[in-house]
N, C-alpha and C positions, 0 to 999 in steps of 0.2 A: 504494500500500500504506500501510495505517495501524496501527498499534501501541501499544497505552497498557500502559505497565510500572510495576509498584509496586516502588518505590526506599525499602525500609523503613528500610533505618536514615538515611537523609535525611529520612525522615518524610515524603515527596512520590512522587506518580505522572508518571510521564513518557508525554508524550506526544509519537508522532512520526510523521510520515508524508513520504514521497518523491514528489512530481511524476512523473507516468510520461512528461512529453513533454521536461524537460529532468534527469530524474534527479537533479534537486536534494531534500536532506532535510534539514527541519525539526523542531525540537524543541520542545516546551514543558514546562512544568515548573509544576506545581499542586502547593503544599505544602498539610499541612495541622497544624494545630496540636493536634489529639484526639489523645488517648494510644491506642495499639493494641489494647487490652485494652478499650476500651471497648464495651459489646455497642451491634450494630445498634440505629438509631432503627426502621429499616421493614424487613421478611424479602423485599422484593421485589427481584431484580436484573433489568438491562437492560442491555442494550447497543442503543444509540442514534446514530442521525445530528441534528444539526440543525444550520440555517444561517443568520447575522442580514444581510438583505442590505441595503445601503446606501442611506439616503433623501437624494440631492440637496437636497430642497426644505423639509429642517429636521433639527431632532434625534430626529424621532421614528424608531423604527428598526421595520422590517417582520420578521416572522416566520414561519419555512418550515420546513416540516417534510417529508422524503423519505422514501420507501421504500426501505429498502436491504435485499440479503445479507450475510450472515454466513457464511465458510466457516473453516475450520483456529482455530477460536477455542481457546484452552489455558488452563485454570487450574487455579492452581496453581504451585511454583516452578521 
């Protein structure tokens, strides 16, 4: 399961998800520094997978993109 919540008055979204095989959850935390009022740059919303998976044989990093569902998604507070 994954979750990303907006933590306004921290000015940051939280993001978190739990492992289903050992029930461990993780957190991350994206602040952002734009005041709330400020109107969208683009009218387009998404919700998205992507994955950067690890290159051995240098710094270059590969790029992957899934298919995923979406179910019980909520917005709003």
């Amino acid at each position: 399961m994954a979750q990303l919540s907006w933590d306004q008055p921290h000015s940051q979204f939280v993001a978190s998800w739990t492992d289903v095989l050992t029930g461990q959850t993780t957190q991350a935390f994206m602040p952002y520094s734009m005041a709330d009022t400020t109107p969208p740059a683009f009218p387009d919303k998404l919700i998205g997978v992507r994955t950067w998976a690890p290159n051995c044989l240098g710094t270059q990093m590969l790029v992957t993109d899934m298919e995923t569902t979406f179910d019980k998604v909520w917005i709003g507070k």
